[in-house]
N, C-alpha and C positions, 0 to 999 in steps of 0.2 A: 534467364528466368523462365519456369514454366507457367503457364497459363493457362487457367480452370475456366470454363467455359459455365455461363449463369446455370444452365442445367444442372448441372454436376456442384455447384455453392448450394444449389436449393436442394441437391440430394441429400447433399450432408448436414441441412440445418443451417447453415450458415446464416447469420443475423447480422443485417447491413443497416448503416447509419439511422436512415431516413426509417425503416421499419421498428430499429429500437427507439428511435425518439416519439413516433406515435402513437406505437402499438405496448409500449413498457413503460417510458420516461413518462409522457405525459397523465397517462391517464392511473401509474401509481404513484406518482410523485407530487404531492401536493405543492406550487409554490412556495407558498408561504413556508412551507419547511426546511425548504432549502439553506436559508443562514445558518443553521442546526451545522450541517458538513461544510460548507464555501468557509466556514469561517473556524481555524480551526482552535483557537480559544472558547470559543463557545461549543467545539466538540469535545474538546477537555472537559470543561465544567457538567457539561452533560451524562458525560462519561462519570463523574466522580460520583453524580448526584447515584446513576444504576450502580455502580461498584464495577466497574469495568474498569480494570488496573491501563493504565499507559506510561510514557515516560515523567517521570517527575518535573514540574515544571519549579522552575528556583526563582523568576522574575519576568518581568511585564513592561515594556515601556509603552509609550504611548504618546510622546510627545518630545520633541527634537533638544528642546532644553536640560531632558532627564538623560541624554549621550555624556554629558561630562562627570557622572557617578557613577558609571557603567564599571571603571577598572574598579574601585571600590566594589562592588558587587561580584565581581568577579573572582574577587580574594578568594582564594582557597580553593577551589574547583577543580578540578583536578585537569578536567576538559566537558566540553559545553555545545552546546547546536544550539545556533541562532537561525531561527526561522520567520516568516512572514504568516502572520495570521491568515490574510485572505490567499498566499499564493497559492498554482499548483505545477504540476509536471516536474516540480523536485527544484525551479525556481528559484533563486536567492536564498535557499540554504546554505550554512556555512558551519561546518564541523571542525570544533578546534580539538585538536588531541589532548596537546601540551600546554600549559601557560608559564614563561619565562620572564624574567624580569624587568625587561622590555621589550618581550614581541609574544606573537601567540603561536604554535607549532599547527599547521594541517594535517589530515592523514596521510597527505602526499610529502610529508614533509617540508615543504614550503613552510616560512617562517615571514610573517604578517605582520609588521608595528601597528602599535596601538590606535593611530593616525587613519591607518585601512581599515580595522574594525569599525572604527566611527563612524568612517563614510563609509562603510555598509550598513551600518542602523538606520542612517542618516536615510542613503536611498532605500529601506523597504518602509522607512517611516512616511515615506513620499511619496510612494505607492508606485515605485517602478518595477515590483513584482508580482501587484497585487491584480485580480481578477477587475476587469478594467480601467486599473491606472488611480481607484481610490487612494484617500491617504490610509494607511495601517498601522499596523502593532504587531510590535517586536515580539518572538518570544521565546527565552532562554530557557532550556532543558539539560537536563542531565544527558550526559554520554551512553547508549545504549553500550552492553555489555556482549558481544555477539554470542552466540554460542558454540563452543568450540566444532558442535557438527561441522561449521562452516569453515572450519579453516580449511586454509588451498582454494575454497570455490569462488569466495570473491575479491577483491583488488582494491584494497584501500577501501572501506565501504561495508554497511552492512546490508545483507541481503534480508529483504520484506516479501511476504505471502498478500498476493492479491486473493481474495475469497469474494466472488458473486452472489449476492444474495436478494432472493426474491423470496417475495413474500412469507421472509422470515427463513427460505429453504436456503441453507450453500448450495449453487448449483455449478459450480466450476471454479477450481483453483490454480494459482500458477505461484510460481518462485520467480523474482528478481534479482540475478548477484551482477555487483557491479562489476564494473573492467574499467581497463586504463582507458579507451574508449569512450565512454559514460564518466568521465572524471569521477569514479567513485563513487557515482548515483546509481540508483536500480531505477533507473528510467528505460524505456526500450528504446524511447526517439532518439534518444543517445548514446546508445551502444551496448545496453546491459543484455545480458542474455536471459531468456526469458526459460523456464523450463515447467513445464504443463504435468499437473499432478495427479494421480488418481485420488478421487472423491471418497474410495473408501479406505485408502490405505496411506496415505502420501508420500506415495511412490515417484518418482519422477517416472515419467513416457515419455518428453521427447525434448529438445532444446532447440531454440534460432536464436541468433542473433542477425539483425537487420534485415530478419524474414530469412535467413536461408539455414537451415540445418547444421547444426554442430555437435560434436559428438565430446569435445574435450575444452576446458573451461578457455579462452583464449589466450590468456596471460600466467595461468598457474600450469596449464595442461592436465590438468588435473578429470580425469573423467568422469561424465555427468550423468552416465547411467546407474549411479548406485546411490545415488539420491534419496534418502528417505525421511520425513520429517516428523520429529517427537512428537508424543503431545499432541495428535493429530487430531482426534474427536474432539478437545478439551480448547484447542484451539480454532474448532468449526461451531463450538456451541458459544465462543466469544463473538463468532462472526454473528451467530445467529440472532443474539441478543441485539446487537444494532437495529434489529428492526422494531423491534417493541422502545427502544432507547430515542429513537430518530423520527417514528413513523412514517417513514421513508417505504416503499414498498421493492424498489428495484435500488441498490448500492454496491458501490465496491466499496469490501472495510481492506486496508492493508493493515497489518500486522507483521511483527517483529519479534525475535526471539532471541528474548535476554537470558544469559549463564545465572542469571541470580533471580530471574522473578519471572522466567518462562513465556508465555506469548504474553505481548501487550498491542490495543490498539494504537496503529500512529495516525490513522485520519482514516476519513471516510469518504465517498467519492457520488454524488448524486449523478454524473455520467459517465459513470467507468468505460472505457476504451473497448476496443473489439477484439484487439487483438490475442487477447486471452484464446481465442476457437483455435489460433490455427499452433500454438503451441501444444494444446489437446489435440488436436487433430479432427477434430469433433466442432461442429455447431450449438451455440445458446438454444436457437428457436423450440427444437422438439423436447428440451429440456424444461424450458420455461412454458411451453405450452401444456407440459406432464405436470408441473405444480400447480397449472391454474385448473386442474381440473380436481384439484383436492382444493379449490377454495370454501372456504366456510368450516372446515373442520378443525376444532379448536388442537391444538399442539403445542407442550411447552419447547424451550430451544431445545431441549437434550431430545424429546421424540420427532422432533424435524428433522434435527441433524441424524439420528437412527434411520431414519426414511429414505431421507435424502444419500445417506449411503449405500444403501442399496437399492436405490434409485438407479444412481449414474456411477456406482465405483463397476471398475472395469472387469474385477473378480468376485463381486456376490452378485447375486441373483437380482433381475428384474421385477421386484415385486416390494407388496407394504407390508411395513410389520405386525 
């Protein structure tokens, strides 16, 4: 492993733990707002209230008794994501493909009796995924549609756009596709590959997996420099919108892109990770220090995200519009 010496972090901007939690986290992120993202029912509902489309949710449980109606509710589905209201890092999700006449099919193909489903409601009902061990709530969504851009790039799994946003600006994005690795999550702690995008174009610049450099997807071989994602403004003006939605000041929104209905929010993040810099290759700090210095000037999301691309995209020009 090579090793950057603090000089050389601070040359490039680099934004460490302790400076984003005091100098970003705390003092734009109001407390009290935080169940808004920690909880991601109540980011649905919020979402629906702005019109900010995400996956359709079909049912709710809430309580350990309502597990033995569940196959009833499940009639007809074609396939389903059971998720944990409060979890995070990709946590107790469980993605059914197929539903069979008595078992459930994985994207891994793996085949689940009814039996295992349960006791997986059962435990995120109990709060063994939940952000510190509360009781939670179940919550069943519809199968995201991937879009066919992605075929080859990720492995059982659909790959989600992390987007930075401060104060309302996208100030950095990256792509998640999962690998066998990451059992089919776009997590990085996990093994997804992470690929850092340009701001004004979304382009792929660079990819790691487990921090080291990769040039070809690990499992498909599929190579990862020709990258480039649809719908690119359209889906940095959804990012942007999270801020007037949340009044959150600093978030990570991830987003997903479905063949039938384009980017949708899938949650929102009030201490997005760091690792986003080294997939750009670039540092937050000088980035987020350039938006605080348009603070006070009013902007709807679409002239932020115009700003903000020629801000920081790698091929337009440094300047405001």
């Amino acid at each position: 492993m090579k090793w950057i010496s603090p000089g050389k972090l601070a040359s490039m901007g680099i934004l460490g733990m302790n400076r984003r939690n005091a100098q970003f986290i705390a003092p734009y992120n109001p407390r009290h707002l935080y169940p808004l993202v920690d909880n991601k029912l109540k980011t649905k509902r919020l979402a629906q209230l702005f019109d900010i489309p995400t996956p359709t949710l079909r049912f709710v449980l809430t309580a350990q008794h309502e597990i033995k109606h569940v196959r009833r509710q499940l009639q007809g589905l074609e396939g389903f994501a059971i998720k944990p209201a409060k979890g995070s890092g990709g946590k107790g999700i469980l993605v059914i493909s197929r539903c069979l006449e008595n078992s459930f099919v994985k994207t891994s193909g793996k085949r689940l009796a009814e039996a295992d489903v349960q006791r997986h409601l059962s435990n995120i009902l109990a709060g063994l995924y939940s952000l510190g061990g509360t009781p939670d709530t179940v919550l069943v969504e519809d199968l995201i549609r991937m879009d066919p851009l992605f075929d080859g790039y990720s492995y059982q799994g659909i790959p989600d756009i992390r987007v930075i946003v401060f104060q309302g600006y996208p100030v950095m994005g990256m792509l998640r596709l999962a690998t066998e690795a990451s059992d089919g999550k776009a997590n990085l702690h996990q093994g997804a590959v992470g690929v850092g995008l340009d701001l004004a174009t979304g382009r792929g610049l660079r990819a790691l997996q487990f921090g080291q450099p990769v040039t070809l997807h690990p499992d498909t071989r599929n190579p990862l420099d020709n990258i480039r994602i649809p719908d690119w403004e359209k889906l940095l003006i959804l990012a942007s919108r999270c801020h007037e939605m949340t009044g959150l000041g600093y978030i990570g929104a991830d987003i997903v892109l479905d063949k039938n209905r384009g980017p949708l929010l899938l949650e929102l993040n009030a201490r997005p990770g760091l690792a986003i810099q080294m997939t750009n290759g670039e540092g937050l700090l000088l980035r987020l220090r350039k938006i605080e210095t348009l603070a006070g000037v009013p902007r709807s999301p679409e002239e932020r995200v115009s700003c903000a691309m020629k801000l920081f995209g790698k091929n337009m020009p440094d300047m405001l519009p």
